[in-house]
TORSE-712066 format. One record per residue (C-alpha): residue in one letter; x, y negated, z negated. Coordinates in nm, 3 decimals, decimal comma, padded with zeros to 5 digits. Example, Ala and Ser with C-alpha at 12.3 -4.5 7.8 and 13.67 -1.06 7.14 Angstrom:
REM TORSE-712066
<r res="A" u="01,230" v="00,450" w="-00,780"/>
<r res="S" u="01,367" v="00,106" w="-00,714"/>
REM end
This chain:
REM TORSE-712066
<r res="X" u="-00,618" v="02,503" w="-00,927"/>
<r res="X" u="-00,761" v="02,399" w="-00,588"/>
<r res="X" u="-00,960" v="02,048" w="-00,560"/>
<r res="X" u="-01,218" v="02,136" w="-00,279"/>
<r res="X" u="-01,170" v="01,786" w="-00,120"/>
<r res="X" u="-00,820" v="01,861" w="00,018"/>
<r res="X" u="-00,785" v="01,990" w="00,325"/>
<r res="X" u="-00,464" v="02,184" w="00,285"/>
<r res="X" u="-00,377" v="02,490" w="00,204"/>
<r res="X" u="-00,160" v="02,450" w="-00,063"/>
<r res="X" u="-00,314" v="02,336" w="-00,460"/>
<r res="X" u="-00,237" v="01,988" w="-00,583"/>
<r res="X" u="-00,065" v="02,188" w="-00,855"/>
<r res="X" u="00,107" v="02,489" w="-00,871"/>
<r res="X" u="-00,020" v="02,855" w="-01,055"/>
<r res="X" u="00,044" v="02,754" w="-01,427"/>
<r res="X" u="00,300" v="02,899" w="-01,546"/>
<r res="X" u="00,514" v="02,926" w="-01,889"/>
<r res="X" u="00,731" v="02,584" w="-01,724"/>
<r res="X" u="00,533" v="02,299" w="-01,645"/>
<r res="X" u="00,409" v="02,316" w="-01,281"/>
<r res="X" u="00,589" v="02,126" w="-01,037"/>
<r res="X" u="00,423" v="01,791" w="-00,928"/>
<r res="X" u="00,281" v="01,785" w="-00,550"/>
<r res="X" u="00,344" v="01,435" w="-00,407"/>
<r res="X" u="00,061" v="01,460" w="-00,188"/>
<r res="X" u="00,026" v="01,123" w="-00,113"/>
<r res="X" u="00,380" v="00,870" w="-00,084"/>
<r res="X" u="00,382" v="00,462" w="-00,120"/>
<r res="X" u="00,748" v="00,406" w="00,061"/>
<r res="X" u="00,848" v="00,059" w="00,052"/>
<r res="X" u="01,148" v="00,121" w="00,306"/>
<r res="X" u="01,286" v="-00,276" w="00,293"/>
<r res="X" u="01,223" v="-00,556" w="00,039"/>
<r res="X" u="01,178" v="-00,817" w="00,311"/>
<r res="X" u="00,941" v="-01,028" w="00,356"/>
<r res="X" u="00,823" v="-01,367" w="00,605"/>
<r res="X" u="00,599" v="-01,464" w="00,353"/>
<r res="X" u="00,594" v="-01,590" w="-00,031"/>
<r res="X" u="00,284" v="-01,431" w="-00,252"/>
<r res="X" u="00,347" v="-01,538" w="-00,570"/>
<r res="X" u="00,184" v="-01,263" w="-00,702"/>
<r res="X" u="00,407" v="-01,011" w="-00,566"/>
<r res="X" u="00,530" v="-00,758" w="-00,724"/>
<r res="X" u="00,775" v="-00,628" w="-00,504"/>
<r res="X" u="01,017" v="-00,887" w="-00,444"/>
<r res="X" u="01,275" v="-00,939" w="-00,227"/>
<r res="X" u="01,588" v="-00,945" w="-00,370"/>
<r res="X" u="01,791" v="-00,744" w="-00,141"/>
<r res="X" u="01,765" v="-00,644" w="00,257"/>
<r res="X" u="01,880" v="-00,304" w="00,236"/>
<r res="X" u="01,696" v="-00,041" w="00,491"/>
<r res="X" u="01,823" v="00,332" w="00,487"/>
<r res="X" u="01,981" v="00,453" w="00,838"/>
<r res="X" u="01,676" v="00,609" w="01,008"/>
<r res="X" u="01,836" v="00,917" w="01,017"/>
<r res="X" u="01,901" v="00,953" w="00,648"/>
<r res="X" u="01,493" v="00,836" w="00,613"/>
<r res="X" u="01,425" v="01,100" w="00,830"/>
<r res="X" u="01,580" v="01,327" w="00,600"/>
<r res="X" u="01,412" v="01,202" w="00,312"/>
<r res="X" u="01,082" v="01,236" w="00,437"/>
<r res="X" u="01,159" v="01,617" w="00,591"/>
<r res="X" u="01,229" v="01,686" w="00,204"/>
<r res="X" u="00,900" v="01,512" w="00,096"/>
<r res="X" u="00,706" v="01,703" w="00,379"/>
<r res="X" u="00,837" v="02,046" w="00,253"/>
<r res="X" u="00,734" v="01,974" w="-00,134"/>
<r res="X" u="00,378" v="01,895" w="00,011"/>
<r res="X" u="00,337" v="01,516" w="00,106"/>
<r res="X" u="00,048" v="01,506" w="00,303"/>
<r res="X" u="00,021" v="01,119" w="00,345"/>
<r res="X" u="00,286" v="00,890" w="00,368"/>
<r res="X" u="00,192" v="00,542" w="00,345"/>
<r res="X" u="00,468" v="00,229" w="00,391"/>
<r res="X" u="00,473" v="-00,092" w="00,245"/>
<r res="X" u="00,679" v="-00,367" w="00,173"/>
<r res="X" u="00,828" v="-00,641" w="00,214"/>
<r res="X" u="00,626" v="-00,745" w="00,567"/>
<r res="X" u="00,707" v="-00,369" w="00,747"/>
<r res="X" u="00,608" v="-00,524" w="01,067"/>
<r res="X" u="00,981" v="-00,698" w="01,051"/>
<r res="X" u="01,128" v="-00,381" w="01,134"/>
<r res="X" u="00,874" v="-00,260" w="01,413"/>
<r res="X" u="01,084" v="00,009" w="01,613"/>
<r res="X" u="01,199" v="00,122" w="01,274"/>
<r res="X" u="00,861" v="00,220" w="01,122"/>
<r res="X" u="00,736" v="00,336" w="01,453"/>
<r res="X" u="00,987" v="00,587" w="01,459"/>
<r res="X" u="00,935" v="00,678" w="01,155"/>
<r res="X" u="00,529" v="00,732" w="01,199"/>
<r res="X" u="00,632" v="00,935" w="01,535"/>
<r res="X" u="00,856" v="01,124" w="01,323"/>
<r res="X" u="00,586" v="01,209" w="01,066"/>
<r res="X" u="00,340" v="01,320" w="01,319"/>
<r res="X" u="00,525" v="01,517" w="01,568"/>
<r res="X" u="00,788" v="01,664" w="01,411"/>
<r res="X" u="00,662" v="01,686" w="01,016"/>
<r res="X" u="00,309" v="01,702" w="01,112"/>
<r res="X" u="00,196" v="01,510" w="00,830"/>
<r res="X" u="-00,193" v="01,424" w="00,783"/>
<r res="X" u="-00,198" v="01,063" w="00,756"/>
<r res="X" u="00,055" v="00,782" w="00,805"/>
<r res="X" u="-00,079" v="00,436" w="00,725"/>
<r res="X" u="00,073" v="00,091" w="00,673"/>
<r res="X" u="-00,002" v="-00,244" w="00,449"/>
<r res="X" u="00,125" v="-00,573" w="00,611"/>
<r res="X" u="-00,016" v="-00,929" w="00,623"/>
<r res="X" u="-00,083" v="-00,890" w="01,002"/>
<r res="X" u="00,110" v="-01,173" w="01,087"/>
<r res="X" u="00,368" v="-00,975" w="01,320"/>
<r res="X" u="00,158" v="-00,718" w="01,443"/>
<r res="X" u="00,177" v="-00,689" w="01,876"/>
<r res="X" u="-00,064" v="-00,504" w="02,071"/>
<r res="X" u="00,229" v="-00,384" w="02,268"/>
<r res="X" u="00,340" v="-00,178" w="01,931"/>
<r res="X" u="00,039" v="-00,072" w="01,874"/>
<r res="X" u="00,058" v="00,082" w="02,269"/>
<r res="X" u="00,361" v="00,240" w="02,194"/>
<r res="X" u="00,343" v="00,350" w="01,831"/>
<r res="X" u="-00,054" v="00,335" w="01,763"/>
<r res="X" u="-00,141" v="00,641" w="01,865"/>
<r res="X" u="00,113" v="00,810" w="01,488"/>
<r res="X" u="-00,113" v="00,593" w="01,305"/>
<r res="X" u="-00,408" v="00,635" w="01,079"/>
<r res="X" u="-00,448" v="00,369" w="00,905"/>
<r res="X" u="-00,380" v="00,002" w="00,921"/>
<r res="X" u="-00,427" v="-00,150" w="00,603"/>
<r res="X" u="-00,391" v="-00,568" w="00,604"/>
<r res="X" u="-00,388" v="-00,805" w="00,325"/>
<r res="X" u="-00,614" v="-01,108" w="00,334"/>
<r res="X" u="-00,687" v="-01,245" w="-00,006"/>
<r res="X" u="-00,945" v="-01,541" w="00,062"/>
<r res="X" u="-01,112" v="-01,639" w="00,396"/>
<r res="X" u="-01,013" v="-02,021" w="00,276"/>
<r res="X" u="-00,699" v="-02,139" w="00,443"/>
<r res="X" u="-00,617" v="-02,354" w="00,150"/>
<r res="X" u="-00,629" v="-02,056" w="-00,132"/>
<r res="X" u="-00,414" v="-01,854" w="00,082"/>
<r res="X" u="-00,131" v="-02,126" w="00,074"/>
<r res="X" u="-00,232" v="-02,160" w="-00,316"/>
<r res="X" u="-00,204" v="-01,781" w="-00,301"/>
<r res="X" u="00,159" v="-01,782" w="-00,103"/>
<r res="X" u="-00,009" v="-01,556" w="00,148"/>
<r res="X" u="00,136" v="-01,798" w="00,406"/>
<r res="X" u="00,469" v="-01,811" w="00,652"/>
<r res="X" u="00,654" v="-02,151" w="00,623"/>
<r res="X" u="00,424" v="-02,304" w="00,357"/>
<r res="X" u="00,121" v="-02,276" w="00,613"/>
<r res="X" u="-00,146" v="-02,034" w="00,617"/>
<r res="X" u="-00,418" v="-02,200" w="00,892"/>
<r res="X" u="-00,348" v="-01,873" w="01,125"/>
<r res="X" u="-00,378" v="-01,622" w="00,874"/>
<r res="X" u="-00,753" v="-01,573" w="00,908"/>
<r res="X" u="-00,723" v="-01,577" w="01,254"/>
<r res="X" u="-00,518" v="-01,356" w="01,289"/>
<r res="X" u="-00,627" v="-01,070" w="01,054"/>
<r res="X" u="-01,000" v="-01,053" w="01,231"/>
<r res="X" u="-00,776" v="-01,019" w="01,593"/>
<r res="X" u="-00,502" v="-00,735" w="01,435"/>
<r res="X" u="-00,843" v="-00,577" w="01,296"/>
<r res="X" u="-01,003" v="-00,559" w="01,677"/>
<r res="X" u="-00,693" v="-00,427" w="01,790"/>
<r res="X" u="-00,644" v="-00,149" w="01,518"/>
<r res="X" u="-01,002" v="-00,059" w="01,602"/>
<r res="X" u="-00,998" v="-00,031" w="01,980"/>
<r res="X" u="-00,753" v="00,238" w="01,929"/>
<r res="X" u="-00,895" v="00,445" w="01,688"/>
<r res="X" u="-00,702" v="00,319" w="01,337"/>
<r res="X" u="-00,926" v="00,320" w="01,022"/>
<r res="X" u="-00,890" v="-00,070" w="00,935"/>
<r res="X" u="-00,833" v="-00,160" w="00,548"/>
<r res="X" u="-00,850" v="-00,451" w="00,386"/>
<r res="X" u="-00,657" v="-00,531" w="00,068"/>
<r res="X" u="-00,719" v="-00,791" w="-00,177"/>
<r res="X" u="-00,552" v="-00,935" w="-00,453"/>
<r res="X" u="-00,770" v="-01,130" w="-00,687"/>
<r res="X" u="-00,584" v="-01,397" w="-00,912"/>
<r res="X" u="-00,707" v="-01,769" w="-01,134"/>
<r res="X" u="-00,717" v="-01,869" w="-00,737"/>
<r res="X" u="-00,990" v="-01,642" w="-00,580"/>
<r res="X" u="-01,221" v="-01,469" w="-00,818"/>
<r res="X" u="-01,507" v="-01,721" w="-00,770"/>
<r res="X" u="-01,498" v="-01,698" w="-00,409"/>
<r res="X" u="-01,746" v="-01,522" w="-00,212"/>
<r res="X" u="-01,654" v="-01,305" w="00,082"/>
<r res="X" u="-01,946" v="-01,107" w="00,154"/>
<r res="X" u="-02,010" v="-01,208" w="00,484"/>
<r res="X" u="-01,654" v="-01,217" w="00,601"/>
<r res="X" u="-01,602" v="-00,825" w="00,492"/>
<r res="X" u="-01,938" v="-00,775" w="00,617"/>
<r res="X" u="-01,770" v="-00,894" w="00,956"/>
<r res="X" u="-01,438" v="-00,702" w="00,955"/>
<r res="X" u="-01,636" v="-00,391" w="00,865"/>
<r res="X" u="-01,308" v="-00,207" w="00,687"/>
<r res="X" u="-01,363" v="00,168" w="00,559"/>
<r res="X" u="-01,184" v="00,060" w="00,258"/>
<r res="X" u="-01,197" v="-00,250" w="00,099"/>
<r res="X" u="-00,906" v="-00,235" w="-00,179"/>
<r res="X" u="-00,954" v="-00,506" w="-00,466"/>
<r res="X" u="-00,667" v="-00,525" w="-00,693"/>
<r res="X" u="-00,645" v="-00,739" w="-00,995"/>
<r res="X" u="-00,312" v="-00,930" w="-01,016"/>
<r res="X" u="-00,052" v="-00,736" w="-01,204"/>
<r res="X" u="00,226" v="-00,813" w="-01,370"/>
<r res="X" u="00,538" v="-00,650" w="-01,383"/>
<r res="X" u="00,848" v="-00,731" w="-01,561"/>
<r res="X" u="01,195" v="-00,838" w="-01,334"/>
<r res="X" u="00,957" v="-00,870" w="-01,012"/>
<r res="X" u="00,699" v="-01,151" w="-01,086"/>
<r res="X" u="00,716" v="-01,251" w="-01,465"/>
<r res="X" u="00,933" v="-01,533" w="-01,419"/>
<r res="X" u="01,305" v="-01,592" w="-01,463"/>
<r res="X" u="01,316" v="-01,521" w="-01,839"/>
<r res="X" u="01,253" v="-01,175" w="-01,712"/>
<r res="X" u="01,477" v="-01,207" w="-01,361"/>
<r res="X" u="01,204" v="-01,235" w="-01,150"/>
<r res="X" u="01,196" v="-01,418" w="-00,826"/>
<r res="X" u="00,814" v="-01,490" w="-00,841"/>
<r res="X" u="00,628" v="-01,610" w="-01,155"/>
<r res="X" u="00,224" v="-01,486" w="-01,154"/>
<r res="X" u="00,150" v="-01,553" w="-01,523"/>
<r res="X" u="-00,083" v="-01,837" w="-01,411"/>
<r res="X" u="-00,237" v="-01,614" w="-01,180"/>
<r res="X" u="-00,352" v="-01,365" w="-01,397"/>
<r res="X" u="-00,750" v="-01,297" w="-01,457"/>
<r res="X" u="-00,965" v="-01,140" w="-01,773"/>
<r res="X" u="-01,094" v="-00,803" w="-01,713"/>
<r res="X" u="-01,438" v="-01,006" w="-01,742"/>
<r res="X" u="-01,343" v="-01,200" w="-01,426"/>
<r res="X" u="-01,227" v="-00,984" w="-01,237"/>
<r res="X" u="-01,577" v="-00,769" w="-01,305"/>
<r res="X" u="-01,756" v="-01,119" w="-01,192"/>
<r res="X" u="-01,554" v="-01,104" w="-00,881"/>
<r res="X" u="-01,611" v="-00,735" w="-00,818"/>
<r res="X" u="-02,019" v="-00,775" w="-00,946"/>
<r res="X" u="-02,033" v="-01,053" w="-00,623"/>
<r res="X" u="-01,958" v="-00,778" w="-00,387"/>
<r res="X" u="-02,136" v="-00,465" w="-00,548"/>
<r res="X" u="-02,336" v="-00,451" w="-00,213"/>
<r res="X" u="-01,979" v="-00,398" w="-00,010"/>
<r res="X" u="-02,022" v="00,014" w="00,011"/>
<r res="X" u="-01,653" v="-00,025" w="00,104"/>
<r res="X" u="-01,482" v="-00,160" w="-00,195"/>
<r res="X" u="-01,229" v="00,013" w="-00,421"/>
<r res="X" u="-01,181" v="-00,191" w="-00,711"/>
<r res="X" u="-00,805" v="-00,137" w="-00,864"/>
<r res="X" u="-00,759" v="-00,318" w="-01,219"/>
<r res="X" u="-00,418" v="-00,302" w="-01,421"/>
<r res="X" u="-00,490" v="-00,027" w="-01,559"/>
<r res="X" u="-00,590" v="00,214" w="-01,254"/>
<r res="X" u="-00,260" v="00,048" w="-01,030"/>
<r res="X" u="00,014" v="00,067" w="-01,298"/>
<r res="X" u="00,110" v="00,465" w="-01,291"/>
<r res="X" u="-00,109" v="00,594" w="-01,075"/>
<r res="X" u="00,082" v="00,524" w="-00,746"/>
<r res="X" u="00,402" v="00,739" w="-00,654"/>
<r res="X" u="00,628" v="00,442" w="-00,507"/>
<r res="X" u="00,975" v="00,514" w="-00,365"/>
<r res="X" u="01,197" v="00,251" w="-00,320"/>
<r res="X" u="01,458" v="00,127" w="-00,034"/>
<r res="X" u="01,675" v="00,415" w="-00,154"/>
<r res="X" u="01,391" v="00,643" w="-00,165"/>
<r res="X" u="01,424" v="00,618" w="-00,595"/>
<r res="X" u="01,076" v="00,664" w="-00,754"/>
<r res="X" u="00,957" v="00,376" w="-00,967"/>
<r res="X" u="00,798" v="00,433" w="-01,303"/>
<r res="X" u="00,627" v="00,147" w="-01,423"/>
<r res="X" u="00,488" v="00,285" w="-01,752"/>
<r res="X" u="00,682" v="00,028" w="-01,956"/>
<r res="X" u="00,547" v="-00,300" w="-01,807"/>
<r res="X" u="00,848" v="-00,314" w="-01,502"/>
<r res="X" u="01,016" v="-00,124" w="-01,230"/>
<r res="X" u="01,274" v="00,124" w="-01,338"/>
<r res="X" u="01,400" v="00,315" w="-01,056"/>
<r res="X" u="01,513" v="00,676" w="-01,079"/>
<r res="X" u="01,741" v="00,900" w="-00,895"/>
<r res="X" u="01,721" v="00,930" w="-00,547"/>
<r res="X" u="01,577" v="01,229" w="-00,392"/>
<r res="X" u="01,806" v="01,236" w="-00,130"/>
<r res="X" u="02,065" v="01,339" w="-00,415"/>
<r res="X" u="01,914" v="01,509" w="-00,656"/>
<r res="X" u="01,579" v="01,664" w="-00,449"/>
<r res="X" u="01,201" v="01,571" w="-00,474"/>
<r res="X" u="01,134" v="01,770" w="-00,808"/>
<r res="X" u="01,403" v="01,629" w="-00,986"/>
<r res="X" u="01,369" v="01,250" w="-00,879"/>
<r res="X" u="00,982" v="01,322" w="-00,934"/>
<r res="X" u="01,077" v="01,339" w="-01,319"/>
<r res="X" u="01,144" v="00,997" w="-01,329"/>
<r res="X" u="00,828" v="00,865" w="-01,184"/>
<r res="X" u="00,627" v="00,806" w="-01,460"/>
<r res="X" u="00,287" v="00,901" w="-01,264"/>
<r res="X" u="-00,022" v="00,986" w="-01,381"/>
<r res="X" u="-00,194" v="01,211" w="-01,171"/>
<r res="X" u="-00,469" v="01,197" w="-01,344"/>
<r res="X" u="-00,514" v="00,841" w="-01,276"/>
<r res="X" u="-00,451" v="00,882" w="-00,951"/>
<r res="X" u="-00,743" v="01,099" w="-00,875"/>
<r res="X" u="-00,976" v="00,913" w="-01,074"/>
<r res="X" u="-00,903" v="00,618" w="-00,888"/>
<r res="X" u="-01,016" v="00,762" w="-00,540"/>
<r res="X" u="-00,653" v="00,808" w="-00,456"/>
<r res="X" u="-00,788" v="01,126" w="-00,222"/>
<r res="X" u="-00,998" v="00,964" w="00,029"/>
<r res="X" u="-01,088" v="01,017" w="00,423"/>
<r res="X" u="-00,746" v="00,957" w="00,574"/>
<r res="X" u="-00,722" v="01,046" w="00,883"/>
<r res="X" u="-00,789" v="00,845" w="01,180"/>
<r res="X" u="-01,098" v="00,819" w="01,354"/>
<r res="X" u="-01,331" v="00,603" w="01,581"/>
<r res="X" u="-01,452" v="00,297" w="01,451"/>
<r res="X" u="-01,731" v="00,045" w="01,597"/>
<r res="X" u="-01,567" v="-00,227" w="01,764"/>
<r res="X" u="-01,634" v="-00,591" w="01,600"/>
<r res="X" u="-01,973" v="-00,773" w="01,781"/>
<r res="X" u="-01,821" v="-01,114" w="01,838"/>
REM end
């Protein structure tokens, strides 16, 4: 089976055969440290450890992803930008020795230098940053904020996005849309930024990361949570954005292939985040058994998209 909007030359599944076919992780979420110089209370990948594989051992990792097909590895976090030589390497790595298609990065812009971006920019295709509201105090309701402050935040995401785009990187923006933002209007701001992508994401909950301590979680977002109906209000507001990706609960919850600090899949079909075995001991196919993800789900949700870098038009300020 062959899905005409992949450039590769290899199927997003295998021939069928009497075994169930192998699963291609064609596209990777790595989150390769837990932390993280700000405190979303919504997140759901907490920081409660600051373990970071030796680079070498990463390397490793992602040479065994690479050969089982990977074609775009995209890291996360935590605030990845805390570890800047680290993931550079790592994107360098990808591109010149794997020769993967597409390395991209989420991060709330807050330590991003143009000096990295001179020395590493050139292994990257996309740079996706989170801005939840353009209003300084919903961010701070939101957590998205260093120190308990969040007046820079704006700021700097439109100057990280003019950066990104004088260089080439495809600019995304992610949202997360809680009790706190989904009667806000950003239509002119996104108009502004001009992303490719636009990724909406209604808050999620999942159990041990941000459910509250009854369920050992370091964040609690069961205020934050929004109807299905709200979130459609929210998403209705910005039907004219011909970038936006709306992600509810349903379409985020298996439909991501997330690897942990240990590079351990996450399945998060039963409400939390059960890590499996890591595929540096037991190999991809085998830790890709406990990953609960629906590929299916993935697809649906756009998860195949226009990844690799490109020119951009620079921001008319």
């Amino acid at each position: 089976m062959v899905f005409g909007w992949l450039d590769i030359s290899i199927p997003l599944l295998s021939l069928v055969t009497s075994a169930k076919p192998p699963l291609i992780p064609v596209s990777v979420n790595w989150f390769p440290c837990r932390v993280c110089n700000y405190q979303c209370h919504f997140c759901f990948h907490t920081s409660t450890n600051d373990f970071m594989l030796p680079l070498d051992e990463a390397k490793r990792g992602l040479r065994l992803l690479t050969d089982a097909g990977m074609k775009k590895l995209n890291i996360s976090g935590g605030e990845p930008f805390l570890q800047p030589r680290y993931i550079g390497e790592v994107f360098k790595f990808c591109k010149e020795e794997l020769g993967i298609e597409s390395c991209s990065v989420v991060n709330n812009g807050s330590k991003v230098t143009e000096k990295w971006l001179d020395t590493y920019g050139q292994y990257l295709d996309v740079m996706a940053i989170s801005c939840d509201s353009f209003d300084s105090e919903t961010n701070v309701k939101q957590g998205r904020a260093e120190n308990g402050t969040s007046f820079t935040h704006i700021k700097t995401v439109f100057k990280v996005v003019q950066w990104a785009k004088e260089r080439g990187i495809k600019v995304k923006i992610n949202s997360v849309i809680t009790i706190n933002n989904w009667e806000e209007d950003m239509n002119d701001q996104i108009e502004e930024l001009a992303p490719f992508r636009w990724k909406v994401f209604q808050v999620l909950l999942l159990d041990s990361e941000n459910t509250g301590p009854e369920t050992g979680s370091l964040r609690d977002a069961r205020k934050l949570t929004i109807t299905r109906e709200q979130f459609q209000a929210f998403l209705d507001r910005h039907a004219s954005q011909k970038c936006l990706v709306p992600e509810d609960n349903e379409a985020m919850k298996d439909s991501y292939l997330n690897l942990d600090e240990e590079m351990r899949f996450l399945d998060c079909q039963d409400g939390g985040k059960k890590p499996g075995r890591s595929l540096l001991e037991v190999g991809v196919q085998t830790a890709l058994l406990d990953s609960g993800f629906d590929e299916k789900t993935f697809v649906d949700r756009g998860g195949i998209f226009d990844w690799k870098r490109g020119p951009q038009p620079s921001l008319d300020w």
